[in-house]
C-alpha positions in Angstrom: 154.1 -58.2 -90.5 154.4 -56.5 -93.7 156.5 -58.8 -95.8 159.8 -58.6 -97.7 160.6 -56.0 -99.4 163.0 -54.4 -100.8 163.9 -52.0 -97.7 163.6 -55.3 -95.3 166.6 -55.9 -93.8 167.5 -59.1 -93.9 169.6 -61.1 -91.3 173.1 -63.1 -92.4 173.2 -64.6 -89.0 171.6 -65.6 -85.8 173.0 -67.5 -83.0 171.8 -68.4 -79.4 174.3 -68.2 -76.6 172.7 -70.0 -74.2 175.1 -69.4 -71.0 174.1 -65.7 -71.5 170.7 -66.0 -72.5 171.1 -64.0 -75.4 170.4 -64.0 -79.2 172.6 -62.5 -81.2 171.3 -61.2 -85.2 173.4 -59.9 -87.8 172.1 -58.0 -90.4 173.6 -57.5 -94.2 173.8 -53.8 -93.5 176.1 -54.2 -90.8 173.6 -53.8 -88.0 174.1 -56.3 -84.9 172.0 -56.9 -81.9 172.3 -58.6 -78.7 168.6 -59.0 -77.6 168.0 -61.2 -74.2 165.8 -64.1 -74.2 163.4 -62.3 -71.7 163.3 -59.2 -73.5 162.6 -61.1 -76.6 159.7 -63.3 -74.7 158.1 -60.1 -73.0 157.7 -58.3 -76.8 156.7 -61.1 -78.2 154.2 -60.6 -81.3 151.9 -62.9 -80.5 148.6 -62.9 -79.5 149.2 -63.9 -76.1 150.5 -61.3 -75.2 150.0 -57.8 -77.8 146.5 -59.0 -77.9 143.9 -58.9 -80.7 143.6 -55.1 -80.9 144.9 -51.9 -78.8 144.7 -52.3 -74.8 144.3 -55.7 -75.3 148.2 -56.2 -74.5 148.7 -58.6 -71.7 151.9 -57.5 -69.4 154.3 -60.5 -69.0 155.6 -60.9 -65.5 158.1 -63.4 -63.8 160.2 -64.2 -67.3 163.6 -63.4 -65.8 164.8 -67.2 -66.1 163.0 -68.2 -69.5 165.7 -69.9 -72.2 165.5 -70.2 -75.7 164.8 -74.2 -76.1 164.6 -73.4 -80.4 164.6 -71.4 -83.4 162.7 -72.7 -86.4 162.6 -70.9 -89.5 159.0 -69.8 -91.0 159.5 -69.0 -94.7 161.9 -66.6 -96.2 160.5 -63.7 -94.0 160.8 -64.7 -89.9 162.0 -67.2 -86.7 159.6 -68.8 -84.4 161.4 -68.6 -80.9 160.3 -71.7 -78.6 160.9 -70.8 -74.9 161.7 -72.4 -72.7 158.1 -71.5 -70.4 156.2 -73.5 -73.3 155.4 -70.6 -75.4 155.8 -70.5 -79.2 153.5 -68.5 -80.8 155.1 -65.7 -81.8 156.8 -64.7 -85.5 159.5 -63.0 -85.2 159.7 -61.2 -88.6 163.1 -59.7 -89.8 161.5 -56.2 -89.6 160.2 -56.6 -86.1 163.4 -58.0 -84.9 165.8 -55.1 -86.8 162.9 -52.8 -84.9 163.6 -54.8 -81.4 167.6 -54.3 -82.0 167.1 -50.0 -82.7 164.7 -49.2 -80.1 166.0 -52.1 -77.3 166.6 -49.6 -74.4 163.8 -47.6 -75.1 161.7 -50.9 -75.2 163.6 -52.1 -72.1 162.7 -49.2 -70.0 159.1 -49.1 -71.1 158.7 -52.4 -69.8 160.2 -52.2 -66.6 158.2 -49.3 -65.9 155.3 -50.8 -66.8 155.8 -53.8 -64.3 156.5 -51.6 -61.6 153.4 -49.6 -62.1 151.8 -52.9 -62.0 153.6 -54.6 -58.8 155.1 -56.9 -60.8 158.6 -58.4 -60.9 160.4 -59.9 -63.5 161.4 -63.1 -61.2 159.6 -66.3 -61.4 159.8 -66.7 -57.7 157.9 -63.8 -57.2 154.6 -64.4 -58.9 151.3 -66.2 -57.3 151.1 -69.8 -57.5 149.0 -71.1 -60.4 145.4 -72.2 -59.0 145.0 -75.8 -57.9 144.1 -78.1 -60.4 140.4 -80.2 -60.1 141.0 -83.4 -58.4 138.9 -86.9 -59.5 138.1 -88.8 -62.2 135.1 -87.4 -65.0 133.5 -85.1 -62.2 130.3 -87.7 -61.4 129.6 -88.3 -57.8 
């Protein structure tokens, strides 16, 4: 996230549309984009999932269904996006969502390919069940 500048484009409105799933962002050049909630929760630039550092990216599977639960503004400069899955880590700067909005096919297809080559799906019903969680009290016998 560089910052604001003078060439960062700068949004005049976002709105969620909910029965769709997706978030539309208007731009004061005149750019608009109609990025779904999935797409936007699979790119997200959080640590979670683009990692720490190259190949550290973590592929996000079985986020077909997720929703949008909130936007909350952070500064002058981004959006954090709280999903309905539980996460909310990610700041979506102006930049990086004018950048999602260009390249969103491209993006799109990259993904998808990447799942397949992994086995993966993009529905929820599809992945593993999570592990069983410890039974008992504080673990004394």
């Amino acid at each position: 996230m560089a910052g604001l500048n003078r060439e960062t484009p700068i949004p005049t409105e976002i709105k969620l549309h909910q029965k769709s799933r997706l978030l539309e962002i208007s731009f004061a050049d005149g750019q608009r984009f109609e990025l779904a909630y999935e797409f936007l929760r699979v790119l997200s630039p959080s640590a979670e999932v683009r990692g720490h550092g190259p190949g550290q990216e973590r592929l996000q599977a079985g986020k077909q269904a997720v929703e949008i639960e909130r936007v909350e503004p952070v500064g002058n400069y981004a959006i954090k996006l709280v999903f309905s899955d539980g996460h909310d880590s990610g700041l979506y700067s102006w930049d990086y969502l004018y950048e999602l909005g260009l390249n969103r096919d491209a993006l799109w297809q990259e993904y998808r390919a990447k799942l397949a080559a992994a086995g993966l799906s993009r529905d929820p019903a599809d992945l593993p069940p999570p592990p069983p969680r410890p039974q008992g009290g504080c673990g004394k016998h």
